[in-house]
C-alpha positions as CSV (number, residue, x, y, z in Angstrom):
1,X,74.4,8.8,25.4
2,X,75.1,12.2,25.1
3,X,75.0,14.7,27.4
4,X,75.9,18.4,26.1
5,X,74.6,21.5,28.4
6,X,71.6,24.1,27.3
7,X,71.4,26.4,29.9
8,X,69.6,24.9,32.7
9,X,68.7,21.4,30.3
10,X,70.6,19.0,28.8
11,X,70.3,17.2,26.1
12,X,70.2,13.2,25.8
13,X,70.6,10.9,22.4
14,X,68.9,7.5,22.9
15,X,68.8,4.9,20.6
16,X,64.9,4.0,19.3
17,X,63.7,0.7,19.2
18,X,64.0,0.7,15.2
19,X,67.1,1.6,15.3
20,X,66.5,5.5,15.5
21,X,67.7,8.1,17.5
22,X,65.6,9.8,20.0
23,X,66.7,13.3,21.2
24,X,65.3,14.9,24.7
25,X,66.5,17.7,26.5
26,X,65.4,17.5,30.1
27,X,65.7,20.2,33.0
28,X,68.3,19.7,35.1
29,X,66.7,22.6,37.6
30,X,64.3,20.7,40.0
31,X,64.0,23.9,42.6
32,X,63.8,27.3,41.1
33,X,63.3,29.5,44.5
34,X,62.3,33.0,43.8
35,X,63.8,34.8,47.0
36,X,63.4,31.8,49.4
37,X,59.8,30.9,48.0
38,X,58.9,28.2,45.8
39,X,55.7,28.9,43.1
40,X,53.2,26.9,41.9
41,X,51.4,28.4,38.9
42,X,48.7,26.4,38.9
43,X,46.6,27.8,36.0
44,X,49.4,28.4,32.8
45,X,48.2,27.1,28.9
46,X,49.3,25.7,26.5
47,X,49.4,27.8,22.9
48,X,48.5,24.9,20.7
49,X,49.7,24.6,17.4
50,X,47.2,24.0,15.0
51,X,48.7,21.0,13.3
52,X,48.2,19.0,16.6
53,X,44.7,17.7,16.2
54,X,45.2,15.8,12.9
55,X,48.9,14.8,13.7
56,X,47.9,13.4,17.3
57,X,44.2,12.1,16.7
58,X,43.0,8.2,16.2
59,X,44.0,7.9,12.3
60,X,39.9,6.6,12.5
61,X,39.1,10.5,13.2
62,X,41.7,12.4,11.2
63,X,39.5,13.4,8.2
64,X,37.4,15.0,11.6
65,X,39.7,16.2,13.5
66,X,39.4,20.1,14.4
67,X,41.1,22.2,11.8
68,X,40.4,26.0,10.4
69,X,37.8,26.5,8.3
70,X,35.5,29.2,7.0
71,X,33.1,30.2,10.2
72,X,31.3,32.6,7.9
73,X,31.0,35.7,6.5
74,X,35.0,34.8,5.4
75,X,36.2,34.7,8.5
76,X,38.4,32.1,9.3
77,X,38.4,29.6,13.0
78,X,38.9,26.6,14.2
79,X,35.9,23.8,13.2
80,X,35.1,20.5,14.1
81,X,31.8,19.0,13.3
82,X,31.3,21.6,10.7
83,X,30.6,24.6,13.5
84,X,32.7,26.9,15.0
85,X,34.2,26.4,18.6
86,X,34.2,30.2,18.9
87,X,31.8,32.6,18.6
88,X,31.5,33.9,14.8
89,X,32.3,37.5,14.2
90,X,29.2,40.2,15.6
91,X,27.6,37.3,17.5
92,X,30.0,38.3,20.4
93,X,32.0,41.5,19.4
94,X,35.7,40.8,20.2
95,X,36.9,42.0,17.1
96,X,37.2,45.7,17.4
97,X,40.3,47.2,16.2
98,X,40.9,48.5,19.7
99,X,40.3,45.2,21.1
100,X,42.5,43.6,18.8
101,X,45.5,46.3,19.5
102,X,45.0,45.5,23.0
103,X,45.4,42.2,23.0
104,X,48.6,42.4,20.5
105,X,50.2,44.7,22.7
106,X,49.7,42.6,25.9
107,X,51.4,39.5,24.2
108,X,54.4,41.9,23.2
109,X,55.8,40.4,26.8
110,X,55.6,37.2,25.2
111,X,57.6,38.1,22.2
112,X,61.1,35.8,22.5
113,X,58.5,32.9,23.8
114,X,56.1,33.3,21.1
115,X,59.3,33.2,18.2
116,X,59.6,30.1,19.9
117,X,56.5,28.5,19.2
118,X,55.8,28.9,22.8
119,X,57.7,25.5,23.2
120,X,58.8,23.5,26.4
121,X,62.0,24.9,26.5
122,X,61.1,28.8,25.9
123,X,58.3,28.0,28.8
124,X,61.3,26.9,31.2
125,X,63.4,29.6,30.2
126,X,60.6,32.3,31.3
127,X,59.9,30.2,34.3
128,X,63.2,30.0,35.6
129,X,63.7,33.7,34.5
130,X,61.2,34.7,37.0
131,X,61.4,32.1,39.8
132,X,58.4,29.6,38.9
133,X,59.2,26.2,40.3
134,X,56.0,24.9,38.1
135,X,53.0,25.0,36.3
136,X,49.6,23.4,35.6
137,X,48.7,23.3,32.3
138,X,46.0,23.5,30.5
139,X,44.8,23.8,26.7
140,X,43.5,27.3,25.0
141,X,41.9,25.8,22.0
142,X,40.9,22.8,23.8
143,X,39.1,24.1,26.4
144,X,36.9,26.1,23.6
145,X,36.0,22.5,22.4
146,X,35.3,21.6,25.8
147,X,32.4,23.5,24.9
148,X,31.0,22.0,22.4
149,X,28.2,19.2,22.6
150,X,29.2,16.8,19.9
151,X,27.4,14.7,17.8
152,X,29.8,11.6,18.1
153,X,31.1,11.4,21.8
154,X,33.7,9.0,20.3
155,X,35.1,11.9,18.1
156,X,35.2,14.0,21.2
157,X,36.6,11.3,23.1
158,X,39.6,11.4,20.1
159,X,40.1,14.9,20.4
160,X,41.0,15.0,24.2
161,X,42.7,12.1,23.8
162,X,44.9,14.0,21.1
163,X,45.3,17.1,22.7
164,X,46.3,15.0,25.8
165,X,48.9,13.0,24.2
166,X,50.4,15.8,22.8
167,X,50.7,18.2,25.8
168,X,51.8,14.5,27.9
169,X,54.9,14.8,25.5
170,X,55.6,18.3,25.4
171,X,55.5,18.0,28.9
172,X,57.6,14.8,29.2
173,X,60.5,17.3,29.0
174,X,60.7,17.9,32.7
175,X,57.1,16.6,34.0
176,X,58.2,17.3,37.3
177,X,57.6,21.3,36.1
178,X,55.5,21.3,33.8
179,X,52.4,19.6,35.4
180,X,49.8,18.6,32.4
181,X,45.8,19.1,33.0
182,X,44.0,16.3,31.5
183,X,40.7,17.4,29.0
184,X,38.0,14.9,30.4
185,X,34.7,14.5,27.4
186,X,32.5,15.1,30.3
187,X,29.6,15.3,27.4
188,X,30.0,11.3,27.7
189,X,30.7,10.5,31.3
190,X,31.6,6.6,30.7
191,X,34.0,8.1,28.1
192,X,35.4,10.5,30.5
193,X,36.1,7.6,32.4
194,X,37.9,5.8,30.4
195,X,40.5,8.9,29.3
196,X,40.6,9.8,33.2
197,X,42.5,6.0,33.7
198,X,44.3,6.4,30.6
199,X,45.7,9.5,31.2
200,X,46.4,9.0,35.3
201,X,48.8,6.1,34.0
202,X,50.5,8.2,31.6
203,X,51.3,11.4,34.2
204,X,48.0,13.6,34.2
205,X,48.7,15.7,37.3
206,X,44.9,16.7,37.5
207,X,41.6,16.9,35.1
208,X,40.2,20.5,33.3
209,X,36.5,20.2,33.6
210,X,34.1,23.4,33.3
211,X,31.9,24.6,35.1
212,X,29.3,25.4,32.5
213,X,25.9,22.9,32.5
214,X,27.1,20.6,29.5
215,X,24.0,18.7,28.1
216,X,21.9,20.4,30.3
217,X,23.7,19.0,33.3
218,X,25.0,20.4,35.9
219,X,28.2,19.1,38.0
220,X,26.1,17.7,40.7
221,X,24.0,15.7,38.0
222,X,23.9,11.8,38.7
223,X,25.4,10.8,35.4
224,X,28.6,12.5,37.0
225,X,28.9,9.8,39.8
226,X,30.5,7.4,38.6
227,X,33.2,10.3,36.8
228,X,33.6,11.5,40.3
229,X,34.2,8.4,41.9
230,X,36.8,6.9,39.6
231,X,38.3,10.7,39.9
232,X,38.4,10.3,44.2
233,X,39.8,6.7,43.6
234,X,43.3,8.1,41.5
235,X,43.4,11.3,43.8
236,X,44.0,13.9,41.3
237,X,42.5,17.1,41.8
238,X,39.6,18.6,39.3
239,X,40.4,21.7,38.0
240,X,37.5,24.2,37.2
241,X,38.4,26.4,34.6
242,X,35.6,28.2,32.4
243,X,36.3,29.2,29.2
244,X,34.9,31.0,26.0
245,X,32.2,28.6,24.0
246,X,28.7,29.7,21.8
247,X,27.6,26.4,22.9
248,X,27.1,25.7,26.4
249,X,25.1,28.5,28.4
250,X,27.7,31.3,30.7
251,X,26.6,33.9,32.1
252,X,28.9,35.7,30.2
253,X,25.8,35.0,27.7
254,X,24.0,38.2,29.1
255,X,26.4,40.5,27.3
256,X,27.5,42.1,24.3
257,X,31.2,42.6,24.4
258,X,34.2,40.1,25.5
259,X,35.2,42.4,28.4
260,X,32.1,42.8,29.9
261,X,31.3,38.9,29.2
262,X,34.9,37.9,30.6
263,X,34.3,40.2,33.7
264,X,31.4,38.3,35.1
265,X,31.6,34.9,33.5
266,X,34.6,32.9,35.2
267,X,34.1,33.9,38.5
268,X,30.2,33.4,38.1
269,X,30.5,30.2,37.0
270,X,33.0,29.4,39.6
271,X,31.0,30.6,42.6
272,X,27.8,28.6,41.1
273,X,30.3,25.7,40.6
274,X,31.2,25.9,44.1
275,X,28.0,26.3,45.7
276,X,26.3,23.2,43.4
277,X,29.2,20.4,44.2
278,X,28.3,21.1,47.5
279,X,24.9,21.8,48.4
280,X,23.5,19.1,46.0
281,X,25.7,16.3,48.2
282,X,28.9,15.9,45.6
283,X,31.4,16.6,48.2
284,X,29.4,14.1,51.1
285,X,29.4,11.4,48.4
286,X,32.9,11.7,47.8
287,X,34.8,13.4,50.1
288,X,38.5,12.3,49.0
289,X,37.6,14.9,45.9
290,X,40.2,17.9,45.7
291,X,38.3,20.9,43.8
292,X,40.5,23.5,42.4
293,X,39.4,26.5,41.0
294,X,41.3,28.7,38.6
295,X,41.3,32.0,37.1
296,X,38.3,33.3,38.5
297,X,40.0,35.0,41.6
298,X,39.3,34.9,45.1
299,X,37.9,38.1,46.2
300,X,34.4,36.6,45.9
301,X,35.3,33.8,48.0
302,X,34.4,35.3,52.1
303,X,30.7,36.5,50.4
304,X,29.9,33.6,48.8
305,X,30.4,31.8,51.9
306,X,28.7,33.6,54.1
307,X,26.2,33.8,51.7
308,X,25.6,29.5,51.9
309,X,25.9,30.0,55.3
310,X,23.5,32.5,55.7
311,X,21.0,29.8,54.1
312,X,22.2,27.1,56.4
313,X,21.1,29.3,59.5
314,X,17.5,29.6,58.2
315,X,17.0,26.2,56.6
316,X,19.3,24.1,57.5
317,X,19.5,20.7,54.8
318,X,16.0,21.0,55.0
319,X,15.6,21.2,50.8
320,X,19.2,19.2,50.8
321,X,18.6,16.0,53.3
322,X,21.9,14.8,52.1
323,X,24.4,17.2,54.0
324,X,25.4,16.4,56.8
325,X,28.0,19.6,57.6
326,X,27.8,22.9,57.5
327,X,28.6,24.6,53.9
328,X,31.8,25.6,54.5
329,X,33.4,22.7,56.7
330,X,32.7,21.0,53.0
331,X,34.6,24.1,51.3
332,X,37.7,24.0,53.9
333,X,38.1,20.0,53.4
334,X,37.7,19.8,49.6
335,X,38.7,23.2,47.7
336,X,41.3,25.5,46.8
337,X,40.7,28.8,45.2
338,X,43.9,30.2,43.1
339,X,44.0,34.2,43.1
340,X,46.0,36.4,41.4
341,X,48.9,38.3,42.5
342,X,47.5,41.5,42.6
343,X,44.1,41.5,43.7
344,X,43.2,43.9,46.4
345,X,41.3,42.0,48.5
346,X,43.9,39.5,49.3
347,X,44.3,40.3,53.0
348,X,40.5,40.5,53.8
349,X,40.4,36.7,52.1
350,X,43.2,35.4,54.3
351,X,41.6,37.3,57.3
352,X,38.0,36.0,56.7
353,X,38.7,32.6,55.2
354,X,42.0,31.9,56.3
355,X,45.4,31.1,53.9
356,X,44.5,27.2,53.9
357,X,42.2,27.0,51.2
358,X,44.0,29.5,48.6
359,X,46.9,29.2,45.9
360,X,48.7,31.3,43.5
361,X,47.9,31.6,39.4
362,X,48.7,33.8,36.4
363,X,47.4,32.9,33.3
364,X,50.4,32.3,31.1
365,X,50.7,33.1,28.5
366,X,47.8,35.0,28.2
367,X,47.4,38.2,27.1
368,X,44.6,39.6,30.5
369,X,47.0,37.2,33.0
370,X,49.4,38.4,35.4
371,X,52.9,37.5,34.2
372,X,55.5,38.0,34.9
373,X,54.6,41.0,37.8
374,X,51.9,38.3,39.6
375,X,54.6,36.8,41.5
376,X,55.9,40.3,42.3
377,X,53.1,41.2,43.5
378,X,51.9,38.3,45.4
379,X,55.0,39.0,47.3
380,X,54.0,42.8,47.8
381,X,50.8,41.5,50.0
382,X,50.6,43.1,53.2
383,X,50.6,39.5,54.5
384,X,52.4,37.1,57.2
385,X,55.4,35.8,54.8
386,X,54.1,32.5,55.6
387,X,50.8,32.9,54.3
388,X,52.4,34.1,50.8
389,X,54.8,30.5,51.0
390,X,51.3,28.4,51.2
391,X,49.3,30.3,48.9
392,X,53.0,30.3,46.2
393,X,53.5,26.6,47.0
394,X,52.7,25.1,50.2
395,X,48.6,24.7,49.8
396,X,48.8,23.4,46.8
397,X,51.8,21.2,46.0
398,X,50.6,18.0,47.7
399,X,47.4,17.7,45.6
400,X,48.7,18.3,42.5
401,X,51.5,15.8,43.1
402,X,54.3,18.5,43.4
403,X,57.4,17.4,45.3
């Protein structure tokens, strides 16, 4: 074996069982410590390259796997089941030539990591850079075909599987760090199942799920049971992460432009999210289930609830005969909400809610996210320097397995 230095990695030559040999570089950096904290990113993505879905689906699927195709007028996306997976041009104008310079010069920040293919090693090298211990990781592309129904829940169940093996590998290069989001086909719940075992045994830190009705089912829906249970039973969190899709209802629907879309629909759908899971019984049927929601932020969080609480003092569970708490002794023993850096209402949160129940995200590599200033700023928070350790690291480290 050989063991030569890359910066903070090294790489190792093993032999392959056919007689090959297999190269990995692994990090030798366990703890990263930006001035005395540690951070937990725990909503980054993955850039996926477009090869992956054919390279890494069941050989049975690969003449269906998603790939880019023509999604009209000559404008090219990524297809699968012969429709798009993101909304065709003027059905959801993103595509102004303002919008576009926008978005190119956000991703300038990204330039050296971007040269790179955004790969394992260039992620590392920005996270140590800026003093991220690690991140949660979760698909771009993917979650777009998240949102589609499917025809064949076995070719959906082949995609995620795909798109999960792949980031499991590129992750495999320090999975201590780099802490992989499994993409559950919730459109078939037994299927779900199934890749929710598969992938626990292989590393899966936690599940991506969204928050948006799929099928016409909501989270609380009884065909989720089952999901939720076998999800309690390998006590990995699920992560609630909306996402852009022209086939599942958001209330980003209600709009004509991406910004004004984006504005309302991930925190919309997480407060809804929120609110559902727990007033339709979820969280008293299983109440071992770690929710997590990302990149919505937090400032909604003392409103909404004070807003189920508000309903609690004038009808109790009178519609909901199932609860058995109050709304938000359900919220304080089952979720975590990750804010940015930067947002303003910080303080109030941590002064209405507490700094239990909150934890830290950015969004890389993203062009609207908050790297790299969202750890800066975090730490500009006119807040108790030990509520800015448990919102970086200490909140949410044990359920996403962290050490």
């Amino acid at each position: 074996m050989h063991f030569p230095h890359l910066g903070s990695y090294q790489r190792l030559s093993i032999p392959g069982v056919d007689g090959s040999v297999i190269t990995l570089i692994a990090s030798r950096r366990k703890t990263v410590m930006r001035n005395g904290f540690r951070v937990l990113d725990t909503d980054a993505h993955q850039m996926e390259p477009q090869s992956i879905w054919k390279e890494y689906i069941d050989p049975d699927f690969a003449d269906r796997a998603p790939a880019v195709g023509d999604m009209g007028s000559g404008k090219l996306g990524m297809m699968v089941e012969n429709e798009p997976v993101t909304r065709q041009s003027g059905s959801y104008p993103m595509d102004s030539k303002d919008f576009h310079e926008a978005t190119i010069k956000a991703m300038e920040r990204f330039k050296n990591t971007r040269e790179k293919g955004f790969s394992a090693v260039a992620r590392l090298t920005d996270m140590d850079a800026h003093g991220v211990d690690a991140q949660v990781i979760y698909p771009t592309v993917g979650g777009q075909i998240l949102g589609k129904s499917f025809t064949d829940p076995e070719l959906l169940l082949a995609v995620c599987a795909a798109y999960n093996d792949w980031s499991l590998e590129y992750c495999s290069l320090a999975p201590e760090r780099l802490r992989m989001a499994a993409m559950l086909p919730v459109q078939a719940p037994d299927l779900a199942i199934e890749e929710a075992k598969r992938t626990a045994a292989k590393g899966a830190a936690c599940y991506y799920v969204r928050p948006n009705p799929v099928a016409n089912r909501n989270l609380y829906h009884a065909d989720y049971h089952s999901l939720w249970t076998e999800i309690e039973s390998l006590a990995k969190p699920v992560c609630i992460h909306d996402s852009g899709s022209p086939h599942l209802p958001s209330y980003g629907d209600r709009m004509e432009t991406h910004t004004s879309g984006h504005i309302i629909a991930h925190p919309f759908e997480a407060m809804v999210a929120m609110m559902s899971l727990i007033w339709y019984g979820t969280i008293e049927r299983h109440p071992k289930l770690s929710i997590v929601h990302v990149e919505a932020d937090a400032g909604w969080l003392p409103y909404w609830l004070q807003r189920m609480e508000q309903h609690w003092d004038f009808s109790g569970c009178a519609e909901h005969p199932e609860l058995k708490k109050r709304p938000t002794e359900y919220f304080k023993s089952n979720f975590l909400v990750a804010c940015r850096g930067d947002e303003m209402t910080l303080p109030a949160v941590c002064e209405l809610v507490g700094d239990d129940y909150l934890t830290f995200n950015t969004d890389y590599p993203h062009p609207d996210g908050t790297w790299p200033l969202g750890m800066e700023n975090l730490e500009h928070q006119p807040l108790p320097e030990e509520s800015i350790r448990k919102i970086f690291w200490n909140n949410a480290a044990p359920v996403f397995g962290c050490a």
